[in-house]
Backbone bond lengths (Angstrom), bond angles and torsions (degrees), N, CA, C in turn:
res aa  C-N    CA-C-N  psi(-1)  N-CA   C-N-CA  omega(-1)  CA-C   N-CA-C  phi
1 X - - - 1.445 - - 1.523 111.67 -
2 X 0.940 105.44 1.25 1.671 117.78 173.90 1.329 117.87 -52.01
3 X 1.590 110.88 -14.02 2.080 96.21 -162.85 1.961 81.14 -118.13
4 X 1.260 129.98 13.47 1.058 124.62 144.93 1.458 132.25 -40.99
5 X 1.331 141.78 88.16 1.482 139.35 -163.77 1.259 103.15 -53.93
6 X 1.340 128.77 170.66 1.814 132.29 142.60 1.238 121.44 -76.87
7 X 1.367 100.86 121.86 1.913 101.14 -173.86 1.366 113.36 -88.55
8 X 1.427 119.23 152.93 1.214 139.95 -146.48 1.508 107.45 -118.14
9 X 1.376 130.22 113.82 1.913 135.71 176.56 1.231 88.18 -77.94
10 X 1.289 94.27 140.14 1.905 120.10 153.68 1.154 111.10 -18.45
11 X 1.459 121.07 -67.92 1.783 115.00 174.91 1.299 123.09 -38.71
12 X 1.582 111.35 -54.65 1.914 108.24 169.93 1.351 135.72 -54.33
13 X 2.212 94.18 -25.02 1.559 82.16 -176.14 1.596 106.02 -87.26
14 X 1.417 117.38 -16.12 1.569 129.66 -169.05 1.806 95.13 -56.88
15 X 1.470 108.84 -54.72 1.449 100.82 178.41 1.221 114.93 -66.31
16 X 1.607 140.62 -38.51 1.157 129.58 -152.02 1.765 94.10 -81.77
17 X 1.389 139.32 -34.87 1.292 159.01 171.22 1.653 105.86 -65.26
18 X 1.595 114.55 -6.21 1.594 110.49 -165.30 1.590 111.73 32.15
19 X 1.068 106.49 60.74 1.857 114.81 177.45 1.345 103.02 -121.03
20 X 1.449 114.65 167.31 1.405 119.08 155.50 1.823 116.66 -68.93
21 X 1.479 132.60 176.97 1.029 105.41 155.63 1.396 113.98 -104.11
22 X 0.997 128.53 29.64 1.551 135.42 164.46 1.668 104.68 -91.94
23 X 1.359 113.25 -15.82 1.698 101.37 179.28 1.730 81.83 -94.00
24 X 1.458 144.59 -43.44 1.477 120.52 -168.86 1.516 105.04 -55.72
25 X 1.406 128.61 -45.63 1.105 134.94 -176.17 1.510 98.04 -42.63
26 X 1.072 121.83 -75.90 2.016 119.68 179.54 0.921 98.98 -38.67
27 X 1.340 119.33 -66.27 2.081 95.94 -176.01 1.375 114.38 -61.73
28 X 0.740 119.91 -4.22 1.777 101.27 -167.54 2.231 91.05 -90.85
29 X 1.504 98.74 -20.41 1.773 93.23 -171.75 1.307 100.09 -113.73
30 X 1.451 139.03 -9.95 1.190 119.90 127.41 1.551 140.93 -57.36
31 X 1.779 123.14 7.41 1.109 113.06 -171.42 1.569 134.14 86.80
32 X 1.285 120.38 2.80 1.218 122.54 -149.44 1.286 115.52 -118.52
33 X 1.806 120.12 -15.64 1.205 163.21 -119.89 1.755 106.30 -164.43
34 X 0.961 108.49 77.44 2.230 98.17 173.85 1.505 87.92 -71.03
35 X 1.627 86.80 167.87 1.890 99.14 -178.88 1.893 66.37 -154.78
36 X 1.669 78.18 165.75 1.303 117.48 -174.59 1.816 105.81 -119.17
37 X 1.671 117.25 90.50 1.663 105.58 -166.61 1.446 98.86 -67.13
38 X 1.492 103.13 168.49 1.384 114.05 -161.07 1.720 105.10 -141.81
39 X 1.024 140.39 58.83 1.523 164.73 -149.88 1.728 101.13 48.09
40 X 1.083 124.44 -106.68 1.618 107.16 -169.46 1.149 128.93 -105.63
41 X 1.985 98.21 -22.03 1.444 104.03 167.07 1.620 128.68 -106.45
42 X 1.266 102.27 -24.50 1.125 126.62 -169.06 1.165 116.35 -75.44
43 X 1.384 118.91 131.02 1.504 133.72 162.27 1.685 126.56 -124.05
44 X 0.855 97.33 149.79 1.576 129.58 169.25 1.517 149.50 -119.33
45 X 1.173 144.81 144.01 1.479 151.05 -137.61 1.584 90.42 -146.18
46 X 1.612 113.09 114.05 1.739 108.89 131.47 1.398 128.95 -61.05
47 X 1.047 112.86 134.97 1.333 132.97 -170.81 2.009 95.15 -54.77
48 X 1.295 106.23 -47.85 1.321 112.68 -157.49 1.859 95.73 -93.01
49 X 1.136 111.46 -16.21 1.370 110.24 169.83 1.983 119.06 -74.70
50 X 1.302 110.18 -18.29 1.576 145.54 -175.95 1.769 92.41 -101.26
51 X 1.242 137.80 -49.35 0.924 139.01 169.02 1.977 109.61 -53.93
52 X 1.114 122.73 -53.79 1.251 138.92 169.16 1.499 120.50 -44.43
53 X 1.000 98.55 -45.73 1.810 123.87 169.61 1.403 128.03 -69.18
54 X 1.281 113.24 -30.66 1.369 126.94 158.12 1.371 115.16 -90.82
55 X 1.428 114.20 -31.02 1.843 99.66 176.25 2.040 102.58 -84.14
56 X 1.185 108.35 8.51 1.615 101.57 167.12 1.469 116.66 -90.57
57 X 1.184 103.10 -22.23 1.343 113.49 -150.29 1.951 88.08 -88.21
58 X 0.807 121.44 -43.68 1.854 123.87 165.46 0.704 105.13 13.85
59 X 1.925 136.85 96.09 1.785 95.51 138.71 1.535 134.49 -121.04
60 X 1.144 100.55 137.37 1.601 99.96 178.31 1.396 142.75 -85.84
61 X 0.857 127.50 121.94 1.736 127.88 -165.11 1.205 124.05 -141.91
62 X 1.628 130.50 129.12 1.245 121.00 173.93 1.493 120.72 -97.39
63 X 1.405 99.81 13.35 1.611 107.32 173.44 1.012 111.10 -104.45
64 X 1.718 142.97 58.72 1.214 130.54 161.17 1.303 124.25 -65.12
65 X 1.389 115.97 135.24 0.960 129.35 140.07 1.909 139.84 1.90
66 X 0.982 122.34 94.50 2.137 98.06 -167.67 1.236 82.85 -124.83
């Protein structure tokens, strides 16, 4: 059970994302956000699923702006 990650509450990812956790909450019911349920109330975040979410979010452009 070792390659099991440590899962992450709404509060950790809100800071690690500098978000509120009322904006993770929208993602998580828009779809955008997996959670991991946790008996009836409880939820949870992979680290690497939060990792996934930020490497989508990328964007690249060679037309910036100056």
């Amino acid at each position: 059970m070792s390659d099991i990650e440590p899962l992450l509450t709404r509060k950790e990812v809100a800071k690690l994302l500098q978000v509120s956790t009322k904006t993770i909450l929208r993602l998580e019911r828009q779809g955008k956000i997996a959670r991991v349920q946790i008996g009836d109330n409880g939820v949870r975040f992979k680290p690497s699923t939060i990792r996934a979410f930020i490497d989508g979010r990328e964007i690249f452009s060679n037309n910036i702006e100056r």
